[in-house]
Structure formats: C-alpha cells, structure tokens
N, C-alpha and C positions, 0 to 999 in steps of 0.2 A: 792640553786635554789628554788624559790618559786611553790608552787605545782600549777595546775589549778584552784583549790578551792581557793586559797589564791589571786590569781590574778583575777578569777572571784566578789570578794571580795572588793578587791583594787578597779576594775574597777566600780563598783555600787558605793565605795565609792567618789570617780571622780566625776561621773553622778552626785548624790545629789548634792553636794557642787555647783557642775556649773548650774544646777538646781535653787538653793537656788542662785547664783548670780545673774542671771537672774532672781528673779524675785524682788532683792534690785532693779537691774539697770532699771527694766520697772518703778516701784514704783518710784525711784526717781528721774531717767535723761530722763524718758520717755517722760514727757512733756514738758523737756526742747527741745529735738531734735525733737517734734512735731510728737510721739508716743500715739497722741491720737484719742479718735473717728472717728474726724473727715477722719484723713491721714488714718486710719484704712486698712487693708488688710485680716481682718478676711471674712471666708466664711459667708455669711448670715444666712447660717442653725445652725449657731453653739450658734446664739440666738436666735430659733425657736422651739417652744414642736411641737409633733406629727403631731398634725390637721395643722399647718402653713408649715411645711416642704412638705407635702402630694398637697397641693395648690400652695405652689411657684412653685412645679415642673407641674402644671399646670390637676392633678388629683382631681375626686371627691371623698368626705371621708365621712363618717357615722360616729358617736361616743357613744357607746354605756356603760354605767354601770349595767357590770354584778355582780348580788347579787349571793353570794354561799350558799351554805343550813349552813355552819356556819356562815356568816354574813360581811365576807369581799368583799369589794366592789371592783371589777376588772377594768380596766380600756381597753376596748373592742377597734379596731379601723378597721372599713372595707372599701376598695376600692371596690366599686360596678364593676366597669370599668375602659377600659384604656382611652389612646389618641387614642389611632391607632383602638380600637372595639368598635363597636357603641353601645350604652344604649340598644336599643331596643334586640340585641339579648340575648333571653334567653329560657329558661332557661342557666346561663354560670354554670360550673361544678367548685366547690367550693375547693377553697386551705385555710389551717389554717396555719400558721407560727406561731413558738413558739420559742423564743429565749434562749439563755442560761444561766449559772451561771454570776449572778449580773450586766445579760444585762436588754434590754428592747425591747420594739416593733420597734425602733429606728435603730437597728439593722440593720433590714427590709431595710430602704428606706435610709442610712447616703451616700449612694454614687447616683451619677447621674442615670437616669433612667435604659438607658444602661448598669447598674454595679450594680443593684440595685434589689435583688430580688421580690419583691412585685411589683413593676412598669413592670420589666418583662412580671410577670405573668398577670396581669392585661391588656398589651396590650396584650398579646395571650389569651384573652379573659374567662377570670380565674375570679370568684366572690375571692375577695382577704382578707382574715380575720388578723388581728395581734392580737395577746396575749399579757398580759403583767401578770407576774406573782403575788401574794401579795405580800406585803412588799416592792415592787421598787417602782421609781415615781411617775410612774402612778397607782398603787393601793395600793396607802399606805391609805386607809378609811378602816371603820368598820361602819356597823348600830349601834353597841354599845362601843365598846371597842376606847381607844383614840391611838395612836400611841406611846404616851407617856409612858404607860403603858407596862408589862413583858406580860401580856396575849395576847398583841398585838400581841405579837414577836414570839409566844409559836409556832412556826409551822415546819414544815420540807418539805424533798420530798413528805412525805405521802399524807401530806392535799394537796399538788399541783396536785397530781395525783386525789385524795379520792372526793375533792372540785372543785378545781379551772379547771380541762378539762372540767368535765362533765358539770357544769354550762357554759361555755362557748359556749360546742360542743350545750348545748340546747338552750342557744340563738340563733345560727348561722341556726338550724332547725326551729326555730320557724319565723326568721326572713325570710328566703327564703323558705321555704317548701319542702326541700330538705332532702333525711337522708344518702347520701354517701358523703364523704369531702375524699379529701386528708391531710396529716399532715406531715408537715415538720419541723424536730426539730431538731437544732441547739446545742448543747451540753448537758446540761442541761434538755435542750426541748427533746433533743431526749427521755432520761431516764424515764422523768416523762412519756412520750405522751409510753412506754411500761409497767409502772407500771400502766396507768390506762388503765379500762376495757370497755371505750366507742366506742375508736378509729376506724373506719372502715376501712380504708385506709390509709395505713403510708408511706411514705419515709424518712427516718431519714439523716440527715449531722452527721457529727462526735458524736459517740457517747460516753458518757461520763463515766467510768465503775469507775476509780478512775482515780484522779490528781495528783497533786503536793503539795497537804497539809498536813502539817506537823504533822507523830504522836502524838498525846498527849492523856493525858487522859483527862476526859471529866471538873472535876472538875477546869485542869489548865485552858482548853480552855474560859470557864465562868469566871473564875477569871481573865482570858488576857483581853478577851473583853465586858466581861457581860453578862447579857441574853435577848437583845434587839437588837437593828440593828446592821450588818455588814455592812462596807464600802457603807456608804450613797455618795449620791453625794454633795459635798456642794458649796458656793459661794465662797472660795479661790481654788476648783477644777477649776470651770467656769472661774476663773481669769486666771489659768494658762492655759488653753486651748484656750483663745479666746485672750489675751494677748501678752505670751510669745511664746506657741506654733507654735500660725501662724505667726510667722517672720522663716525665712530659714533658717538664723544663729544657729536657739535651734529645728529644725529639727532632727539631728541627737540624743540627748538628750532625747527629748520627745517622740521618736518614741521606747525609752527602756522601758521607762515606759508603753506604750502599749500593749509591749510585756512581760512582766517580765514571765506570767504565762503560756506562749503561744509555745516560740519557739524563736527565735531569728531569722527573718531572714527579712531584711524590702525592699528585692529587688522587692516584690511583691504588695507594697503598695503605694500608691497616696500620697504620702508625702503634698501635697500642702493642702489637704482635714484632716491634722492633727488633727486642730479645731474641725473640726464637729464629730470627732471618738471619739476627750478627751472632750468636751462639754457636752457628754451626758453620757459618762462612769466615775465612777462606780453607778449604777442604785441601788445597795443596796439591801439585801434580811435579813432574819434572821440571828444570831448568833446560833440558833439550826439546821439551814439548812447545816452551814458550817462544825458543829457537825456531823449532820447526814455523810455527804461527810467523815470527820475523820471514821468516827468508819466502811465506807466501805472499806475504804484503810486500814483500820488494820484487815478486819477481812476477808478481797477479796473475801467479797461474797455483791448480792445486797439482801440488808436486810431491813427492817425498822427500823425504828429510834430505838435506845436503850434509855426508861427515865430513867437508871442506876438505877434501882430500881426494885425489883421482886414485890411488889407491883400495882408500874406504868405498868409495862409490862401486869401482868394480869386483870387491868381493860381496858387496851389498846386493848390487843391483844389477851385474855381470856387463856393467859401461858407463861411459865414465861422467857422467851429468844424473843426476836424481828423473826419472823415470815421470812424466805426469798423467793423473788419476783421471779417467776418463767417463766423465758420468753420464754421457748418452750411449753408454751400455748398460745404465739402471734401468730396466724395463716394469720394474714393480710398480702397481697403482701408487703415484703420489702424490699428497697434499703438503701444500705451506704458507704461513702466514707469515706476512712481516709487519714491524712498525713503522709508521712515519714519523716517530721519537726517538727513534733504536739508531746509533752512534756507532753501532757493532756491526751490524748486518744494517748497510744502509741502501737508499734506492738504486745508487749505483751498482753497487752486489746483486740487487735483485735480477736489474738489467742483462747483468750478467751470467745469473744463475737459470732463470725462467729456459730462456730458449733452448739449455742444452738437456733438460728435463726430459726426457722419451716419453713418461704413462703423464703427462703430468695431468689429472683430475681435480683439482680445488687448488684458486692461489685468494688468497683475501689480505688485504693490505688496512691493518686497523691505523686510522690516523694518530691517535693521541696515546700510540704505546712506543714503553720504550723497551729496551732489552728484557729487562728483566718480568715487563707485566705479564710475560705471556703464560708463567706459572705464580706470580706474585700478586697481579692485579686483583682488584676487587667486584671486576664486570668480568671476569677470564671466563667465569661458567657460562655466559650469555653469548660472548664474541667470540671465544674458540670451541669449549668443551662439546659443546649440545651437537655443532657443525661435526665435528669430531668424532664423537659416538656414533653418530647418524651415519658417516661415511665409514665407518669399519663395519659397521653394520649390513650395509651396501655389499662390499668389497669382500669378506672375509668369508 
C-alpha cells in the first residue's frame, strides 16, 4: 500500500504531465480548432499591468516611483477614490496594502470590485495606496545597479522593512499631508509592515512567521538557484495563464498549481477568473529573500538575515549572530486573521505569534481558508473585509 506521501507524489506527477499536454495541444491543434485570439475566452485583465486593470474597472489611479535611501526604485500605485465617493470629500483617511511573498500590488484589485480589496476600500471612501515590494515587476529598477547584476538581488526582509516602508510611508505623507495610515499586510506584507519602525496603524491578514520551504543550508540554496532572482514571472508563464488556463477543461489542473504553497482547497475560488490570478503570479523577489524565509524556519525565531559569515554579520549588524525582531515593542492597534487550511501561517504560528502581540484588538481564525483565500476567496468581503473596515473605522 502506497503511503500518502508517495501518492501525494504520483498525483503532482499526473498534474505536470497533463499540464505539459496541454500546452503541446494549445501550441499545436490550437489553431487548428480555432483556439485563437480572436475566439479567445481569456479575462481581459489577465493582459493588463496595474494602471490598465485600475481603469477598466472604471477607478482613478496615480503612479508613483518611489526612490529608497539605497537606490531601488519602487513601483508606488494609489486609488485617490472610489465610484461610489465623490473626489471632493476629504480629507479621506488613508489605507496602505502590501502584498506578500513573490506577489505584487495586483494582488489588490485581480478580482472584481465587489471581491476586490482596494476597490472596496476606495468606494468606502479610503485614500487607497498599493505597494509593490523590490525586486517584483513592478520594482525591479535601481538609480544605479542593473537587474542583471548579484548586487541587484543582494537584499532580504531587512531592506524591505529598513528601505522599502519607510520611503513609501513618506511618499504617501508627503503626497496627502497626512501622518496616520492604516496597513494592511498580506503575508509577507504583514512581517515586514512589523519589522519596520514607521508603521502607525496596522491591521495585518495572515501573518507569515515561517512556511513551507525546505531546510537547507545556505551554501545549497545558492548553488540550487544562484544569488539573483527567485521565481520571476516569464512569457511562457503568461502563455499558460492566458492560454491554457482559461479554457474550463485545464481548470482543474491549473488551479494546483496556485495552490502548491497555500493549502489545497479551490471550493473558494472564482475558477473562471484562473487567468488573471496566473497572469500575474509569480511576481518574483530575491534568492536572499527566500534564504532569509530558510534560515527563520530553521532557527523559529524572526531574525535578520544571516551573511553566513562573522565578518558580514558584524559590519551588518555590529556582532556576530543576526540580531532577532522584536514584536512586543509593536504597540500599534492590531488585527489578524488566520486559516485553518493555510499550510503557511499554520496553528502552530499562531500559537506562536498571538501572545507576543502588545495592542493586539481582533484575532478570528476562519476554518475552511487557506493561504491565499484571504484576498482570493469568494466569501473574503463577508469573513474579513466588512470586520475590517469596521475596525479602522474604530481605530483611525
């Protein structure tokens, strides 16, 4: 009898293969049976960047390039207002959305309005900010350094925190004249938006303390993928997303791979909207980032990056072990949810996380979500949003 493991196994090897046939058979009967452009059944968002998705759905957007004091260029995106709240009122009371590991600002707005957190907030009259972190699609520049290049890549949590908030948070100040925001962080988003020190007002979604990434030491992980980009997005990803994906037939197929890292469970998801979720995902971040992620799950504390070297550490961090992130000095009012599907952020984490929380006001633990329902799901406006608004409402 084969164990679970062995048939968990079997079954991914299934998925590839049928994967891999589909996409011989769009390549080469596709345009025999009239599988092209034209007949097309792809969502239109799913060949649209930021600023054109933010418009079809009938929103105005601001685009902003934010400089960080080290020189990467961030790729900024703000909803001034909704449909439904008129321009003139203002001051409106300011939300920052930050997305998660090797998401993007995309994140935000890949489902219809009504599903959609950013459009949400924005008709409840919300100044609406998106983040997009270095290294993804949208901030892969540098004032000096090219993409091409290891120094590009040289970064982690730290500088996301250290960099990338605070320049952002002082755009958002500078741009509306405001200095209280809300922040709402999405996995990844949540961890940084606690490691750094600007934050005023937080509400965190699932937070991320460790995953699903595989021990190693640091030497293998560089030698597996190098010391440059993890999981870029590329132009045979966009094929299989906007292709193969949105036909119903490879539904069931494509929606594992969305989930590999999340959870398994797709009763929650908008199946028809496949395209525009694989269209944009994997958004791509460092290979030291995914490092940094390794070395917290081995050592289950949140630390700063280790350069595996007592050297690097003390010009880094002025002694000789990575320094660890202390979050019962977060005093800001915060909320969080977790899933009891979620393989990322699972109960153990929680266990973990809850008590060392200082302000901590709202924890709700949804049963049947997994990682990704918490901006994907199709009950999200019911089990998180509504709570949500309510409590910045409260708090702000």
């Amino acid at each position: 009898m084969k164990t679970p493991q062995q048939r968990a196994k079997r079954s991914g090897q299934l998925e590839m293969w049928l994967l891999l046939a589909a996409v011989c058979w769009m390549l080469l009967l596709g345009p025999i049976y009239g599988y092209d452009e034209k007949r097309s059944n792809t969502n239109p968002e799913a060949n649209m960047n930021i600023s054109q998705i933010i418009s079809y759905w009938g929103y105005p957007y601001e685009k902003y390039d934010t400089v960080t004091k080290d020189g990467y260029i961030l790729g900024t995106y703000r909803i001034p207002y909704g449909r439904r709240c008129p321009e003139k009122t203002v001051p409106k009371p300011i939300v920052y959305l930050q997305h998660g590991l090797i998401g993007s600002a995309i994140d935000w707005i890949c489902n219809p309005p009504n599903n959609s957190l950013a459009f949400l907030l924005a008709d409840n009259c919300y100044d609406v900010w998106l983040g997009n972190s270095r290294g993804n699609t949208w901030s892969r520049k540098h004032m000096n350094l090219s993409p091409k290049s290891s120094e590009f890549w040289a970064f982690s949590l730290d500088e996301m925190a250290k960099y990338d908030l605070p320049a952002t948070i002082d755009l958002i100040i500078e741009k509306t004249g405001q200095e209280q925001l809300c922040y709402v962080g999405h996995s990844q988003g949540a961890t940084i938006g606690i490691f750094g020190a600007d934050v005023i007002r937080m509400s965190a979604l699932p937070y991320l303390w460790k995953g699903s990434i595989v021990s190693v030491e640091n030497c293998f992980l560089w030698a597996l993928f190098g010391d440059k980009i993890f999981s870029p997005y590329t132009p045979f990803d966009h094929f299989i997303a906007t292709k193969v994906c949105s036909k119903k037939i490879f539904h069931p197929v494509c929606s594992k791979f969305l989930f590999t890292l999340a959870g398994f469970d797709t009763r929650n998801l908008n199946m028809s909207r496949l395209d525009v979720y694989l269209s944009q995902k994997p958004a791509g971040t460092s290979v030291q980032t995914m490092l940094h992620w390794a070395q917290i799950l081995n050592s289950d504390q949140l630390q700063a990056f280790d350069w595996g070297n007592l050297d690097q550490n003390m010009m880094h961090f002025r002694q000789l072990t990575p320094p660890l992130y202390n979050i019962t000095k977060m005093e800001v009012p915060t909320a969080i949810w977790s899933g009891g599907q979620d393989i990322v952020a699972d109960a153990k984490d929680m266990k973990n996380l809850l008590p060392k929380v200082a302000n901590l006001i709202y924890y709700k633990v949804i049963p049947h979500y997994n990682h990704m329902d918490f901006y994907l799901g199709q009950d999200v406006p019911q089990e998180i949003y509504q709570d949500l608004i309510r409590l910045m409402k409260e708090h702000l």
